[in-house]
FIVOPA-191075 format. One record per atom (N, C-alpha, C): residue number from 1; z, y, x. Coordinates in pm, whole numbers, plus 50000, padded with zeros to 5 digits. Atoms other than C-alpha are relative to their C-alpha. Example, Ala and Ser with C-alpha at 12.3 -4.5 7.8 and 13.67 -1.06 7.14 Angstrom:
<recs>
REC pos     z     y     x
REC   1 50000 49881 50089
REC   1 50780 49550 51230
REC   1 50000 50120 50090
REC   2 49994 49881 49918
REC   2 50714 49894 51367
REC   2 50073 50109 49923
</recs>
This chain:
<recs>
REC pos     z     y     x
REC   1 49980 49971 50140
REC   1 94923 28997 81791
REC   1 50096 50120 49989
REC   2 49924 49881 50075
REC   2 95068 29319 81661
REC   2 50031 50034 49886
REC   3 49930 49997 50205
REC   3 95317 29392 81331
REC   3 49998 50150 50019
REC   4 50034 49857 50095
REC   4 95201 29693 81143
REC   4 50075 50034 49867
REC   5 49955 49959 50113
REC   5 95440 29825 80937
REC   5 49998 50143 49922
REC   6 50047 49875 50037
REC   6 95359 30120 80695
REC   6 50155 50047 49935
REC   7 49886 50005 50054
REC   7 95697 30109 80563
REC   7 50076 50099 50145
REC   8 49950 49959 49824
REC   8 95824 30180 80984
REC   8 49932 50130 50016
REC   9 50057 49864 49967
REC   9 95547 30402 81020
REC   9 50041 50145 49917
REC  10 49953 49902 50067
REC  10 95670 30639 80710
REC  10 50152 50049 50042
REC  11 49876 49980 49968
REC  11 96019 30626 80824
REC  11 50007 50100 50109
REC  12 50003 49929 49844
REC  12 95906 30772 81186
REC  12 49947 50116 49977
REC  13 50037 49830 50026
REC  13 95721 31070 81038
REC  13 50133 50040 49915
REC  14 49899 49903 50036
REC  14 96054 31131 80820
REC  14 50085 49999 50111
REC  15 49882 50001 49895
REC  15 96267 31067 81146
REC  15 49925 50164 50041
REC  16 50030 49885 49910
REC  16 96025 31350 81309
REC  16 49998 50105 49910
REC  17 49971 49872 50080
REC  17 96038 31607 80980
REC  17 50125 50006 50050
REC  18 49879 49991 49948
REC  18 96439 31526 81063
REC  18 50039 50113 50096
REC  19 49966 49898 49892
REC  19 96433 31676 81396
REC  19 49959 50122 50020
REC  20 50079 49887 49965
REC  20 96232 31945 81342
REC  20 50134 50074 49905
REC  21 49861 49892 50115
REC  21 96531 32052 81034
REC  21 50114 50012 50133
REC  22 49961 49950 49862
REC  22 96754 31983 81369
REC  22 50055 50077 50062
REC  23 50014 49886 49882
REC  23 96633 32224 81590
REC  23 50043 50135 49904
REC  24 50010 49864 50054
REC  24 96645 32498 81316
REC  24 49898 50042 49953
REC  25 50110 49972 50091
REC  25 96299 32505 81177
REC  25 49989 49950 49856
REC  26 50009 50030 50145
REC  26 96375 32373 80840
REC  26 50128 50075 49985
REC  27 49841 49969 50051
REC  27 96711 32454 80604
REC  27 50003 49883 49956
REC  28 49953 50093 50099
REC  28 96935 32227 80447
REC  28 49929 49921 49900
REC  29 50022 50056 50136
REC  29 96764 32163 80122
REC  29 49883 49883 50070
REC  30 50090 50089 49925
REC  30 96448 32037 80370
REC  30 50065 49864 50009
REC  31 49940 50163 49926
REC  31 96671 31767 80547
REC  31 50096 49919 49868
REC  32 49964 50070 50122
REC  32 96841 31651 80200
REC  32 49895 49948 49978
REC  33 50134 50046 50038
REC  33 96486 31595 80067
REC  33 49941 49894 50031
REC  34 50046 50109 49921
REC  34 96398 31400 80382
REC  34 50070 49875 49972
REC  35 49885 50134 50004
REC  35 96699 31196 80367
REC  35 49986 49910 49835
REC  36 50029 50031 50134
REC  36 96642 31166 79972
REC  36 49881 49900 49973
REC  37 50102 50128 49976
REC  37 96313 30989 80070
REC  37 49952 49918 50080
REC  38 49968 50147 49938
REC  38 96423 30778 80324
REC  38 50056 49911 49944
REC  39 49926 50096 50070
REC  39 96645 30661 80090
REC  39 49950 49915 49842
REC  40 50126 50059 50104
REC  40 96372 30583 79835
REC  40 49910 49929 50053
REC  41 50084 50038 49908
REC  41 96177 30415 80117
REC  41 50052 49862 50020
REC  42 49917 50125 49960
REC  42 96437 30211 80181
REC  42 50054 49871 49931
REC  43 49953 50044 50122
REC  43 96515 30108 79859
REC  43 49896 49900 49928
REC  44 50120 50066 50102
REC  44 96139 29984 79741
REC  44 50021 49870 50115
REC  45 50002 50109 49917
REC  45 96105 29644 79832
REC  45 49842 50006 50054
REC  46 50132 50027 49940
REC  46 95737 29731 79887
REC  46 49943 50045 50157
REC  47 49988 49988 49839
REC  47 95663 29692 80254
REC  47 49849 49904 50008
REC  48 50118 50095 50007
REC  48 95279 29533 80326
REC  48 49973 50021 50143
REC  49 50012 50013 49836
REC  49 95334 29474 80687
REC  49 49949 49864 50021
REC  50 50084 50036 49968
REC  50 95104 29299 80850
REC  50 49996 49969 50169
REC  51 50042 49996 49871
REC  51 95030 29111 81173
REC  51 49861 49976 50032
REC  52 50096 49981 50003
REC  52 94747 29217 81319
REC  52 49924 49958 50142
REC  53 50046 50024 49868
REC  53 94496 29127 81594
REC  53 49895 50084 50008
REC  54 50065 49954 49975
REC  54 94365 29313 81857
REC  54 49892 49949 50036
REC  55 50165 50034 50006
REC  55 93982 29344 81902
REC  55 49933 50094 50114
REC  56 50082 49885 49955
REC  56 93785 29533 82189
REC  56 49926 50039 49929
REC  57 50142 49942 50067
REC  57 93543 29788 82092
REC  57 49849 49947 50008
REC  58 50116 50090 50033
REC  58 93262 29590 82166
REC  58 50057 49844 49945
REC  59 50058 50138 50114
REC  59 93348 29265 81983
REC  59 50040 50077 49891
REC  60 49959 49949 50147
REC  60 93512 29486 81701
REC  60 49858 50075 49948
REC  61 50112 49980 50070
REC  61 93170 29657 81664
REC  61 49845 49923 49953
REC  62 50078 50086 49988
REC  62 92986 29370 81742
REC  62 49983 49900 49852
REC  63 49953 50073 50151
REC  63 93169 29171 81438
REC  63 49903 50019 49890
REC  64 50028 49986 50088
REC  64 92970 29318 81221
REC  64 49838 50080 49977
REC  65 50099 49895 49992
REC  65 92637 29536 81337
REC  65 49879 49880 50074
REC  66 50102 50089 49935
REC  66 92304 29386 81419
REC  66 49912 50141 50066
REC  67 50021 49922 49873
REC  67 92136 29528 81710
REC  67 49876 50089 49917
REC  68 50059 49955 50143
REC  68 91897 29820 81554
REC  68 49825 49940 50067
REC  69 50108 50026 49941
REC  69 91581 29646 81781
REC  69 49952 49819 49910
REC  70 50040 50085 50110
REC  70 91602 29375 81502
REC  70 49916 50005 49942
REC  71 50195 49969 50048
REC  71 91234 29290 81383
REC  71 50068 50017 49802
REC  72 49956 50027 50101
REC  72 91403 29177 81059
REC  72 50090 50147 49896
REC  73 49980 49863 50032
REC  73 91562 29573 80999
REC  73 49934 50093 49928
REC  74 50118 49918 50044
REC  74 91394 29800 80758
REC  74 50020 50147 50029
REC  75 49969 49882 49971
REC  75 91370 30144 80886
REC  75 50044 50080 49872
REC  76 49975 49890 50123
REC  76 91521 30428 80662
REC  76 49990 50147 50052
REC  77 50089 49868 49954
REC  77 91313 30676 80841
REC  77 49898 50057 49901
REC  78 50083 49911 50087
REC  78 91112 30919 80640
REC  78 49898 50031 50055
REC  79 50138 49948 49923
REC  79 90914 31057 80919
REC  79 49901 49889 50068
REC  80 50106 50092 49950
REC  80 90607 30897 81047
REC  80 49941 50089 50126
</recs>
């Protein structure tokens, strides 16, 4: 099982705008900004994290697709 947080995940792209102000590729007003909406991030209580389970690619495509040699399939071929 794996926790998916979108809340975590937004934080880590403003951690990485952060370092990029840093190094010297942003100014000031940039890394205020950032910090301005980490701190609005931080503040919402809305967080829709989620634990999640993994799936291989064949049962995750399997879940849901019927094989296309299904008699029961109606083609959506045009050509004859």
């Amino acid at each position: 099982m794996t926790y998916e947080s979108p809340l975590a995940y937004l934080l880590g792209l403003e951690d990485l705008a952060l370092l990029r102000s840093f190094t010297g590729e942003r100014d000031r007003e940039f890394a205020d900004d950032r910090i301005a909406e980490i701190r609005e991030l931080l503040a919402s209580s809305a967080d829709a994290a989620v634990d999640v389970a993994r799936v291989s690619t064949v049962d995750g495509y399997g879940s849901g697709h019927r094989p296309t040699t299904d008699p029961t399939r109606r083609s959506t071929s045009t050509s004859r």
